[in-house]
C-alpha positions in Angstrom: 0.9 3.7 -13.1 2.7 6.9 -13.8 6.1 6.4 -12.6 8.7 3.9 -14.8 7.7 1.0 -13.8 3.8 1.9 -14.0 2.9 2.5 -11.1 1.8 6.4 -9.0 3.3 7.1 -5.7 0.8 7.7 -3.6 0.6 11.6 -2.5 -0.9 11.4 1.2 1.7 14.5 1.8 0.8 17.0 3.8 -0.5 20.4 3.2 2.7 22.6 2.4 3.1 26.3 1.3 6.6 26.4 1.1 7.7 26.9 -2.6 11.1 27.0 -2.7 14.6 25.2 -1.1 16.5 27.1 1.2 19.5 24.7 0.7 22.2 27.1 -0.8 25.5 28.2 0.4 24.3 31.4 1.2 21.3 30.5 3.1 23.4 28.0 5.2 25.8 31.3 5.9 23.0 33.3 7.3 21.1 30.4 8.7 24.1 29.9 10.7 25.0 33.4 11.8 21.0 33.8 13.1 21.1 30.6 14.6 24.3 32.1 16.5 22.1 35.5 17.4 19.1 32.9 18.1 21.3 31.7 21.1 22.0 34.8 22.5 19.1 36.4 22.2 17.6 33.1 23.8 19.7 33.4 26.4 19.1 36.8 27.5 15.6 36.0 27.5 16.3 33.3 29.9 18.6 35.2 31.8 15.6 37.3 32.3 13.0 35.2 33.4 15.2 33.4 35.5 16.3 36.2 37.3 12.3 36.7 39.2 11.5 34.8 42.0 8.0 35.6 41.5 7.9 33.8 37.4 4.0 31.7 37.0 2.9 29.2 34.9 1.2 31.5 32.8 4.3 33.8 32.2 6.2 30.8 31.0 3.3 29.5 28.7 3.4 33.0 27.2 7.5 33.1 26.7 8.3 33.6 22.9 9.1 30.1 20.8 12.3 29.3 20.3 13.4 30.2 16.7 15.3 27.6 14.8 16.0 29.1 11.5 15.7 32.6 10.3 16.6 34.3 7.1 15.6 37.5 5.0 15.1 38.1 1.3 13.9 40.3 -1.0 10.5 39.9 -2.2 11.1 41.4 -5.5 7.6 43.2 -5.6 9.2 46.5 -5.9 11.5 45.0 -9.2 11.6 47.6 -12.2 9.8 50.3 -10.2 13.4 52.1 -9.8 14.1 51.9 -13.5 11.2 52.6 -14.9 10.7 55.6 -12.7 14.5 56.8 -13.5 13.6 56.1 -16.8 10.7 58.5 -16.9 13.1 61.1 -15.0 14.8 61.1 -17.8 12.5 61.2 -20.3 10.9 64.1 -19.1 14.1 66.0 -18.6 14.6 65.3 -22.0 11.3 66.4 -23.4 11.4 69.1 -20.9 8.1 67.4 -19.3 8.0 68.7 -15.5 4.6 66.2 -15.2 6.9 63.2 -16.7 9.5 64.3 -14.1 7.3 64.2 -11.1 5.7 60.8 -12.0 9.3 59.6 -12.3 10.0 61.5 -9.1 7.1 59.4 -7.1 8.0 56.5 -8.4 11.9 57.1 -7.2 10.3 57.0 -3.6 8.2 54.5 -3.5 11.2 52.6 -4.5 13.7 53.7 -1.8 10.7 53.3 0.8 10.7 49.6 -0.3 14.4 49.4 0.6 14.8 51.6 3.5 13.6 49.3 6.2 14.0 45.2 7.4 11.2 42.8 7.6 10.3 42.5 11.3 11.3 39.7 13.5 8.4 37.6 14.7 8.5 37.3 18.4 5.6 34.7 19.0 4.4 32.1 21.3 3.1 29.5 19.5 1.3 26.0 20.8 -0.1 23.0 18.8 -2.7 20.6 19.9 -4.3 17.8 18.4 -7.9 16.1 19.4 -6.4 13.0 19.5 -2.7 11.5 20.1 -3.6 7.6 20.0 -6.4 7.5 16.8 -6.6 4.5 14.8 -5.8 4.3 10.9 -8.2 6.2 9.0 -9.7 8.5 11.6 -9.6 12.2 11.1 -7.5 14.3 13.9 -8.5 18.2 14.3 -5.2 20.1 14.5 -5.5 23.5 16.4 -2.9 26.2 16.4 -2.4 29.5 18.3 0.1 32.0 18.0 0.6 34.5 20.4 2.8 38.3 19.5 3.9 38.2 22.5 6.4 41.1 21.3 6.5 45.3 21.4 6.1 45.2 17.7 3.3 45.0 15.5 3.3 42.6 12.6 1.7 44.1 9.3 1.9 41.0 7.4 2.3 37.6 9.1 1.8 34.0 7.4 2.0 31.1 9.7 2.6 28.0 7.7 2.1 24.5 9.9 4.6 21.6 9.2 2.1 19.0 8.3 4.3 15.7 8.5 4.5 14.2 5.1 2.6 11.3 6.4 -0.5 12.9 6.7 -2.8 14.0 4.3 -4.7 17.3 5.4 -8.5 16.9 4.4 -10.1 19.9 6.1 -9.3 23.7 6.1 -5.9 25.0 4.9 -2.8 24.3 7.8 -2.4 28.1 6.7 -3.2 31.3 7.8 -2.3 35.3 6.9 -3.0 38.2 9.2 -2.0 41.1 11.2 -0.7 40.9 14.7 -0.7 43.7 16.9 1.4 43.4 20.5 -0.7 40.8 22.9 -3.0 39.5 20.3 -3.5 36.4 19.1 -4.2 34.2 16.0 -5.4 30.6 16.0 -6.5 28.4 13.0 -7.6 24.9 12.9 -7.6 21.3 10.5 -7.9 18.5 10.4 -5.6 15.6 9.3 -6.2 11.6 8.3 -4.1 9.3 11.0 -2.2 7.1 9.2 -0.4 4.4 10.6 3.1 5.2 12.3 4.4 7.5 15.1 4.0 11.0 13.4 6.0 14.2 14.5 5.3 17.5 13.6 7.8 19.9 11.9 7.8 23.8 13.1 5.8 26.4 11.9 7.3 29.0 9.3 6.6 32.9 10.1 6.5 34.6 7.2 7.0 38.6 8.2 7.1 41.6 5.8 7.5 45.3 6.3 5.1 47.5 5.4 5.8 47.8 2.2 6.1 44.2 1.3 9.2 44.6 -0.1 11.2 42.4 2.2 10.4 39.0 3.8 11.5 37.3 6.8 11.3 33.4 6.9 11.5 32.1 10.9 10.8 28.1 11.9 9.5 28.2 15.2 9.6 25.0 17.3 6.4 23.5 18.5 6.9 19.7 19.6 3.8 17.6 18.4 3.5 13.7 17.8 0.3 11.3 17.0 1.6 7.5 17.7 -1.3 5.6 15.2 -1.0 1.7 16.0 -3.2 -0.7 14.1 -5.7 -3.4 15.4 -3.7 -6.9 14.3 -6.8 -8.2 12.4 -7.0 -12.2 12.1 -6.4 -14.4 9.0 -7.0 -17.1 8.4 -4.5 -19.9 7.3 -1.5 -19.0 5.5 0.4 -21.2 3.0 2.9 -22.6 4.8 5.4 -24.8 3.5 7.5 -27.9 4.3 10.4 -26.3 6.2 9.5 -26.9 10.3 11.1 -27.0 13.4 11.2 -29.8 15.8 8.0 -29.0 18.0 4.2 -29.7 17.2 2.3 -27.1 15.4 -0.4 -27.5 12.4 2.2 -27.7 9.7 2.1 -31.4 8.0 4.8 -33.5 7.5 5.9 -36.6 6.4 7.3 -38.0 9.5 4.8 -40.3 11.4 3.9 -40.1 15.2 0.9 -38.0 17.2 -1.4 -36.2 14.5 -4.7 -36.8 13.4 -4.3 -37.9 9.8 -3.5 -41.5 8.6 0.2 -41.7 7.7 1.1 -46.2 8.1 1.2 -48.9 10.1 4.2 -50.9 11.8 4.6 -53.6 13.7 3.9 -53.4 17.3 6.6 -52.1 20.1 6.7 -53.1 23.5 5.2 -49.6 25.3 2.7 -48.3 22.2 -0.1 -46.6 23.5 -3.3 -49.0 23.6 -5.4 -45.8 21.5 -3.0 -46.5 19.0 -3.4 -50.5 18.6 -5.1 -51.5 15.3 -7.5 -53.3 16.6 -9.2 -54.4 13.8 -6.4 -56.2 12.1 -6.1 -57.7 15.2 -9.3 -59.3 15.1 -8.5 -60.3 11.3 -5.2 -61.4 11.6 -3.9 -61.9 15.6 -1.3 -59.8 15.0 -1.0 -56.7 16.8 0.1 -53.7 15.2 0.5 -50.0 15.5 -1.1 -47.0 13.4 1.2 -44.1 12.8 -0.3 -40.7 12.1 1.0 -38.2 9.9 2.7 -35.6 12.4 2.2 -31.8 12.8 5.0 -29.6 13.2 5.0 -25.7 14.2 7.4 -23.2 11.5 9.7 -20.7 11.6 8.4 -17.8 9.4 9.5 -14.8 8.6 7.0 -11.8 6.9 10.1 -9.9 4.6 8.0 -6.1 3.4 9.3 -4.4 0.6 9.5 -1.4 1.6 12.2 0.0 -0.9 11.2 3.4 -2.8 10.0 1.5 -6.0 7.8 -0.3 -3.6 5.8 3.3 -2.9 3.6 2.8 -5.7 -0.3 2.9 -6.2 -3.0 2.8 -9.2 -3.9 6.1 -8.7 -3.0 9.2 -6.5 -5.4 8.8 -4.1 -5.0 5.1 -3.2 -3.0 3.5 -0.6 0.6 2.5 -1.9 1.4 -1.5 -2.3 3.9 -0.6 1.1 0.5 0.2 3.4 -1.2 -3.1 1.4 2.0 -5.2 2.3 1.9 -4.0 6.2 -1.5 -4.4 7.0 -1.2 -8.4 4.8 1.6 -9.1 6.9 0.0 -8.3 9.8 -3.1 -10.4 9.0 -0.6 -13.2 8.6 1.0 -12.4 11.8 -1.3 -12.6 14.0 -2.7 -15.9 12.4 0.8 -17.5 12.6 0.9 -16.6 16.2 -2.3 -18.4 16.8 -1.3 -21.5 14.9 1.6 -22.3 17.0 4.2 -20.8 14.5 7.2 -18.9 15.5 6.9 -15.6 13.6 10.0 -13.1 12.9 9.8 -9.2 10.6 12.1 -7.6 8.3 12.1 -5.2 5.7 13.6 -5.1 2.2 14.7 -1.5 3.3 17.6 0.6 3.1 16.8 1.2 7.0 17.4 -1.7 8.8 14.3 -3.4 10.4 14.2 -7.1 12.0 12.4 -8.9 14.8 13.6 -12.6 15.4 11.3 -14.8 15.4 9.3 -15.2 18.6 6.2 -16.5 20.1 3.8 -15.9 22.9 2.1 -12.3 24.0 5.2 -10.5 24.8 6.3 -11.3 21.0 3.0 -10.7 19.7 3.4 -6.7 21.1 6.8 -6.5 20.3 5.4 -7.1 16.3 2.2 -4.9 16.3 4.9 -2.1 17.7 7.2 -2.7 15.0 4.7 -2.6 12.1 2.9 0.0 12.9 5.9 2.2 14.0 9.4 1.3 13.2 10.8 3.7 10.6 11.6 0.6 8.4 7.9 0.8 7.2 6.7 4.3 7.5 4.2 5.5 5.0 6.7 7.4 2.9 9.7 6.4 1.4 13.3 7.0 3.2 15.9 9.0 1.8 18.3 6.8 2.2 20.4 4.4 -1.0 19.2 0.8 -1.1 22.3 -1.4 -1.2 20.9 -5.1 -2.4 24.4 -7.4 -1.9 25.2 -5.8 1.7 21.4 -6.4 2.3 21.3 -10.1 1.5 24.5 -10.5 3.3 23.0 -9.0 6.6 19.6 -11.1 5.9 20.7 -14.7 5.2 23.0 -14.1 8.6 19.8 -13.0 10.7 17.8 -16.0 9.2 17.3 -19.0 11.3 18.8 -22.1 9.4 14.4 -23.8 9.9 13.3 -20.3 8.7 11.0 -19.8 5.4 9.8 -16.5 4.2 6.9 -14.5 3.2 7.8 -11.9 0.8 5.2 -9.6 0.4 6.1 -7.0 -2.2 4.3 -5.2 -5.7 7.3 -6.6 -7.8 7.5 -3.5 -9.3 10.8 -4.4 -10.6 13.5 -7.1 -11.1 15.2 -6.7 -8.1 12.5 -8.2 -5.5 12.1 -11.2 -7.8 15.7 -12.0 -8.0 15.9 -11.6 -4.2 13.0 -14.2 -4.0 15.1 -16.9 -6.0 18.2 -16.6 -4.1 16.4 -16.4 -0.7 14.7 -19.7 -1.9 18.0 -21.4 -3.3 20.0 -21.2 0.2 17.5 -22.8 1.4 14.6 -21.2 3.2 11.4 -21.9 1.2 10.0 -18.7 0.0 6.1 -17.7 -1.0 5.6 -14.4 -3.0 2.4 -12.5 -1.8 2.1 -9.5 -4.3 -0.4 -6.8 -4.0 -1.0 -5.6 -7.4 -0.8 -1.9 -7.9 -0.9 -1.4 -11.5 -3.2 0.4 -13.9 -4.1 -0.3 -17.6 -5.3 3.2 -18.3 -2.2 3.7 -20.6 0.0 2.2 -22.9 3.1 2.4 -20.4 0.5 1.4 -17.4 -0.3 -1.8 -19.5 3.5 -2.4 -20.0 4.3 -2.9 -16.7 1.4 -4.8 -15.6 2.5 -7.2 -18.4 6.3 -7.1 -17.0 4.8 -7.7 -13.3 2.9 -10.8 -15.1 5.7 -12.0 -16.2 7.8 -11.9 -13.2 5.2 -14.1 -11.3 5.2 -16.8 -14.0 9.0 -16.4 -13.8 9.0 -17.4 -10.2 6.2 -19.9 -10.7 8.2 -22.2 -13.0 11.3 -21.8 -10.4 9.0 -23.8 -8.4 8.2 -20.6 -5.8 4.9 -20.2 -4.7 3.6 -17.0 -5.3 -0.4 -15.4 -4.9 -1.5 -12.0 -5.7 -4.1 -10.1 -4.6 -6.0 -6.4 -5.5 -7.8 -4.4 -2.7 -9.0 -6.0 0.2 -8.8 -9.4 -0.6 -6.1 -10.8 0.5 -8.2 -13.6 2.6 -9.7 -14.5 -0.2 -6.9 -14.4 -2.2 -4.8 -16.8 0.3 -7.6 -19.3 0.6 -7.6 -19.6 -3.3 -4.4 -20.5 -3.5 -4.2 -23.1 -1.1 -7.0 -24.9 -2.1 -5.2 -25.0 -5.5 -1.8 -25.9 -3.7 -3.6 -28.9 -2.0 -5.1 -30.3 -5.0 
């Protein structure tokens, strides 16, 4: 684990050749006086084509993309060239050098020909397309785009740079290219991404325009609306570790209240309108007294599947494998389709600083309503939010939402103190919680072994508190479950 706590966030980014903020005061100035010549030069251009009758499908599909930000800057290719060729001006005046003069003279013009002209303004259609808008986790979408200079002006040097969302991880060809566009041609690149799950949008391309010289460059976003929407397959588990804490109706959750069930619970004296089936008939024949056998009755639950899905959560053994948030979403969902199955009323929320919550529910409708919201809601999405987690205003929020039968099952890494305190005072207002922890940690170094140690100690911690709690590495979460029920049984 290579962040504090031990652990490596989990790149998965996408490709991005954009080296440096454009965040200052001075680049919000000129972003907003483009933005303003943006809108009137969009207009006119509307104007235009609105104002023939005869305007195709094809002369619209060919209409430049809107630009959303543009700016220029100085590329700083030509820096020192001025001095140094003053310099040598000078120096050859001085030696009375007319070669040293006319070297220093050369360089002088190179220098204002840098400077003399502007970057050209990109006007380009650009389109996106992707091979596949629904694809399931895992599979690899080919990304295609074209751009169009649909302009009067050639481009000497154009780089078109693809907003890869930060979700996806480009594995094929570079979501770059660099070329030269004269009027009416076209350039078009392809790659290919890794769905992951979530509902994915696509930022806008950056044109990256300089002048001939290369010694100014022009930075314009052009928009090109693009989304993938990657829902997961609800896989079936098997039985989950339920607790005590049930609701009123039949389910498969024992209890220690007696009536319909199939296991032995005692026997009472017989009542006047006791079901024959229920009789014991044997101490009947032994004693002549009739009597009635109670079972040991099954109630449903009211569970809740809490995700930690908090920035600390984001964390992996290694770069390359999926963080502890992905492990958590695809366990929970495991457990929620088996819940579902089992007669159990089943709610979601995240341990987020975005708010995320599905009451509990039942029945198809509810079922669809919780594949959505894993997969997609932005609660859960494969990269961390921005956003400051607050932990009191959380609780607060939480323990209102909760049903007063509800228990919880909190999957998260416990990366950190936080999720384990949360666990105990969950647990002490009243709603039974279980701990399912996907282990991300590393013992590669000293720190790595640290933490796995702390995250050890954590889950004795809420062991002796009396909360159950089961970790698991990989894919074995199943396995991991049925372990520790059998032990829970015993």
């Amino acid at each position: 684990m290579s962040d504090p706590e031990g652990a490596a966030v989990a790149s998965g980014a996408g490709d991005s050749a954009l080296d440096e903020a454009e965040a200052t005061d001075t680049d919000r100035d000129e972003a907003a006086e483009s933005s303003a010549n943006d809108r009137d030069a969009v207009g006119r251009e509307g104007e235009a084509a609105g104002g023939e009758d005869g305007a195709t499908a094809t002369d619209a599909a060919d209409a430049p993309t809107t630009r959303i930000h543009e700016r220029e800057v100085e590329t700083e290719r030509w820096l020192g060239v001025a001095g140094a060729a003053l310099a040598l001006v000078g120096l050859g005046v001085l030696v009375r050098e007319a070669s040293l003069v006319l070297v220093g003279a050369v360089g002088v013009g190179y220098a204002v020909y840098a400077r003399a002209g502007d970057a050209p303004t990109p006007t380009l259609a650009v389109t996106r397309s992707v091979s596949d808008a629904t694809p399931a986790p895992g599979d690899e979408v080919e990304v295609t785009v074209r751009a169009e200079n649909v302009g009067g002006a050639t481009l000497p040097d154009l780089r078109l740079v693809d907003g890869v969302p930060p979700g996806l991880a480009v594995v094929g060809g570079p979501a770059r290219v660099a070329t030269a566009l004269r009027p009416g041609t076209a350039v078009e690149f392809r790659y290919t991404v890794r769905a992951a799950r979530g509902e994915h949008e696509w930022e806008p391309v950056t044109a990256i325009t300089r002048d001939a010289a290369g010694g100014r460059e022009r930075r314009t976003t052009l928009d090109a609306p693009t989304g993938i929407a990657c829902t997961p397959e609800l896989s079936a588990g098997g039985d989950l570790p339920l607790r005590g804490l049930t609701t009123v109706h039949h389910g498969r959750v024992p209890t220690d209240v007696g009536g319909a069930g199939v296991e032995f619970h005692a026997t009472r004296e017989y009542r006047r309108g006791d079901p024959l089936k229920r009789i014991d008939w044997n101490r009947r024949a032994r004693t002549g007294e009739l009597s009635t056998v109670e079972l040991r009755e099954e109630r449903s639950a009211t569970v809740v599947l809490l995700i930690d899905a908090r920035e600390s959560a984001y964390v992996a053994p290694d770069p390359d494998a999926e963080t502890a948030v992905e492990a958590s979403v695809a366990a929970a969902g495991q457990a929620f389709s088996a819940l579902l199955a089992g007669g159990d009323r089943v709610g979601i929320g995240a341990l987020s600083p975005l708010d995320c919550w599905l009451p509990p529910g039942s029945g198809t409708v509810h079922a669809a309503r919780g594949r959505e919201t894993l997969a997609t809601d932005p609660a859960l999405a494969p990269t961390p939010s921005d956003e400051r987690f607050y932990r009191s205003l959380w609780l607060r929020r939480f323990r209102r939402r909760l049903p007063a039968d509800a228990q919880v099952l909190f999957f998260t890494p416990l990366v950190d103190e936080t999720a384990a305190t949360l666990a105990r005072r969950i647990d002490a207002h009243g709603h039974l919680v279980t701990v399912l922890s996907p282990d991300p940690t590393a013992t590669g170094t000293a720190g790595e072994r640290l933490s796995t140690f702390e995250r050890r100690q954590r889950l004795r911690t809420l062991r002796s508190a009396g909360i159950r709690a089961v970790e698991w590495r990989d894919d074995s979460f199943p396995v991991a479950v049925a372990a520790a029920t059998r032990r829970w049984s015993r």
